[in-house]
N, C-alpha and C positions, 0 to 999 in steps of 0.2 A: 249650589253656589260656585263650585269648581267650573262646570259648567259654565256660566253667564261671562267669568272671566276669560275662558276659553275662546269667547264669540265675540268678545269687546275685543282682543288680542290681536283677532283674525281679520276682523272689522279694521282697526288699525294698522295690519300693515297693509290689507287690499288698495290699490290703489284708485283714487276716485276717478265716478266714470265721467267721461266729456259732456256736459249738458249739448241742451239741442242737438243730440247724435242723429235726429231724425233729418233734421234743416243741411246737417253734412252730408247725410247719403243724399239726399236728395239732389244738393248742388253736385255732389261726385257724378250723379249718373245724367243731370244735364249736360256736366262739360262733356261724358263719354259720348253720351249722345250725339253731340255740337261736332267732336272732333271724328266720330262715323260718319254724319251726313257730309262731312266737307272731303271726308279720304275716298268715297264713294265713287263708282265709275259713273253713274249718272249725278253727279255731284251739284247737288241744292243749295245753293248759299244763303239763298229767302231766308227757309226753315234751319238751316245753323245759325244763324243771326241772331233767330230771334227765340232760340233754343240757349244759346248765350247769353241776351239781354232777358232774359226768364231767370237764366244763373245769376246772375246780376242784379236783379230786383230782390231774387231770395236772400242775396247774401247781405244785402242792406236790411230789407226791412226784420232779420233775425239777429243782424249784428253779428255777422260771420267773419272771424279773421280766416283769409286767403291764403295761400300761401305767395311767396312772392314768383316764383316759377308761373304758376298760373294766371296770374295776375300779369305779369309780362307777356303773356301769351295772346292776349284779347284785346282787341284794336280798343281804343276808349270812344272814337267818334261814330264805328260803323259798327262796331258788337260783334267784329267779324272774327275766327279764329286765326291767330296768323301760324300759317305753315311756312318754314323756310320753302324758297321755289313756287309755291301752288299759293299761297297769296300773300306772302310777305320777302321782301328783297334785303340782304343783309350786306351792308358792309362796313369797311375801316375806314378811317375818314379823318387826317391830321392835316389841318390848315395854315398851323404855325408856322412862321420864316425858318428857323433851324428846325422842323421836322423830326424834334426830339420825342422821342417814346412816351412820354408822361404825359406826350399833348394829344394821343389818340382820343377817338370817340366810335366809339359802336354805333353803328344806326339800324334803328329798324323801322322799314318804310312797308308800310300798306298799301298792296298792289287795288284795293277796291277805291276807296277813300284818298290816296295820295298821302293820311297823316303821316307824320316821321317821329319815332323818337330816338332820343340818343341819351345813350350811358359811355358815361366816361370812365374808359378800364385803366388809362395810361398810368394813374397816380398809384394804386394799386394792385398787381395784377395778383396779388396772392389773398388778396379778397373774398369772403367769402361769407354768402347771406348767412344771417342766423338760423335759422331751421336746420343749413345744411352742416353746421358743427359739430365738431366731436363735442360730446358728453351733453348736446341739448336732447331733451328726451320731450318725443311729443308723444302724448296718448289717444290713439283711436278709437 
């Protein structure tokens, strides 16, 4: 009896494991992959493309939350990986008449594709995604 209590105890405070752990490693080792064929000296962008749009198919039809770094990371039109310099152009970008600091925008333009996006840092610059907070705990 001592026993069963002991394993219900242990049971309770173990913490529970991440469903679909498989669908995660999986997309983990296509973006590795995606982001080696692009750093590569003979450098393939076909096959990271579509090593990407692979991550990308997994991670829908498993229903995979991303993180948002990664997610930032990957063109939406062309599947391509954006490297700052090697295929993504970054810069700061304030249009406003008075040129005030709240009115910055981040851009990040794909050097394949031409798309642009932009994130506006000006309002907040002490911002800071959820995952990367103190006291959020993700489990792997």
């Amino acid at each position: 009896m001592a026993k069963k209590k002991q394993q219900q105890q242990k049971g309770s405070n173990a913490p529970k494991g991440v469903p679909h752990r498989d669908n995660y490693a999986r997309v983990s080792y296509l973006y590795q992959l995606s982001t080696q064929l692009s750093l590569q000296h003979n450098h393939q962008p076909i096959l990271s493309r579509a090593m990407t749009r692979n991550l990308d198919l997994v991670g829908k039809k498993a229903v995979l939350k991303l993180g948002p770094s990664s997610k930032r990371s990957i063109c939406k039109k062309c599947n391509s990986l954006l490297i700052p310099g090697l295929t993504m152009q970054i810069r700061l970008e304030n249009l406003s008449k008075s040129k005030s600091s709240h009115n910055d925008v981040l851009i990040h333009k794909c050097l394949n594709c031409n798309e642009v996006k932009r994130f506006p840092i000006g309002k907040d610059r002490e911002y800071i995604v959820f995952p990367d907070r103190d006291g959020v705990r993700i489990d792997s």
